[in-house]
Structures are given as structure tokens and as C-alpha cells.
C-alpha positions, 0 to 999 in steps of 0.5 A: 876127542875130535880133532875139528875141535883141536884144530879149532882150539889151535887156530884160535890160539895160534891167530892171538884172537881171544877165544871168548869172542871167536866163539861167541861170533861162531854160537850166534852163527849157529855153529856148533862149537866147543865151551871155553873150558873146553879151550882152556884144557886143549890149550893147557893139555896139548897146544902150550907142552906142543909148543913148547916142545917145538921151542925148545927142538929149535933151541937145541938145533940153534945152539947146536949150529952155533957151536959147530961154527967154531967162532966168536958169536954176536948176540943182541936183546930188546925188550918191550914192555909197553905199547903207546896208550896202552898199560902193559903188565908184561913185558917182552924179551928177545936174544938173538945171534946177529949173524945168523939172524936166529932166535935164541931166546924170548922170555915174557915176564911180569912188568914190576920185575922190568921196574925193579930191574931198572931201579937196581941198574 
């Protein structure tokens, strides 16, 4: 497996570009590129369990920090689900520690679960 071609598939991922049109815009400039499917396995082999595992070591380090101040902490959340003139169909949501201005926790999650929430409350 090249590793151009991983690079490639992470840099698409990692920018947010759809990779359809990148490498369509690459085959009409004559590039030698990789298919879609092969994207699709990169993304699903590799860069979304890397990611994950990222994720997941930062969470640790965090939570870790956090326990090791041994004082109250300040936790917030927001969550967005849809963008002006657009339909969303997922929605996001973000717990972080104030005073630390860390991260704790993003979860993406359908937008029918966001109204039945809301419908409960």
C-alpha cells in the first residue's frame, strides 16, 4: 500500500472535502490517483480507528489531569444542530471543563433524537 496514497486519503478526510470531487478535480488534471472505494477502505481501515485512538489517549490524559487537581470542576455543553438555510440531519454535541478550556466530550448523533429530547423535556 503506498503510502502517497494514505497521505492522500487522510488529507482529504482531515481538510472535510468530499473526496468525489478531489478526485475528480485530480483525474481531469491527469493525476494518478486512487478510486473512491479505495478512500472509502483507507477511511474505514485506518484513519477513522487512528482517530479514534487519538481521541480517545487525549480523553484519558484530560480526565486524568482532572482528577489529579483535586477540586470542584466547571463543566458546560452546547449543541448545534442546524446552520441557517440548511436541513441538518445530525446534530452536534460538545462538553468541555471551563477552567481548563479542555474538551471532554463531542458526540454526533442523529437529528430526530435532538426533537424527541426536546419533546420529552
Amino acid at each position: 500500500m503506498p503510502a502517497g496514497n494514505i497521505i492522500l486519503s487522510g488529507a482529504i478526510l482531515f481538510a472535510g472535502a468530499t473526496p468525489t470531487k478531489v478526485l475528480r478535480v485530480m483525474h481531469h488534471m491527469c493525476i494518478p490517483v486512487i478510486h473512491l472505494s479505495t478512500f472509502m477502505t483507507h477511511q474505514r481501515v485506518l484513519l477513522t480507528p487512528t482517530i479514534n485512538k487519538v481521541w480517545k489517549a487525549h480523553q484519558d490524559r484530560v480526565f486524568g489531569e482532572l482528577q489529579s487537581l483535586h477540586q470542584p470542576i466547571a463543566i458546560a455543553g452546547d449543541g448545534r444542530c442546524d446552520s441557517p438555510g440548511h436541513s441538518a440531519m445530525f446534530g452536534a454535541y460538545s462538553v468541555l471543563e471551563v477552567n481548563l478550556g479542555k474538551v471532554l466530550d463531542i458526540e454526533l448523533v442523529q437529528v430526530i433524537y435532538m426533537l424527541l429530547y426536546k419533546i420529552q423535556i
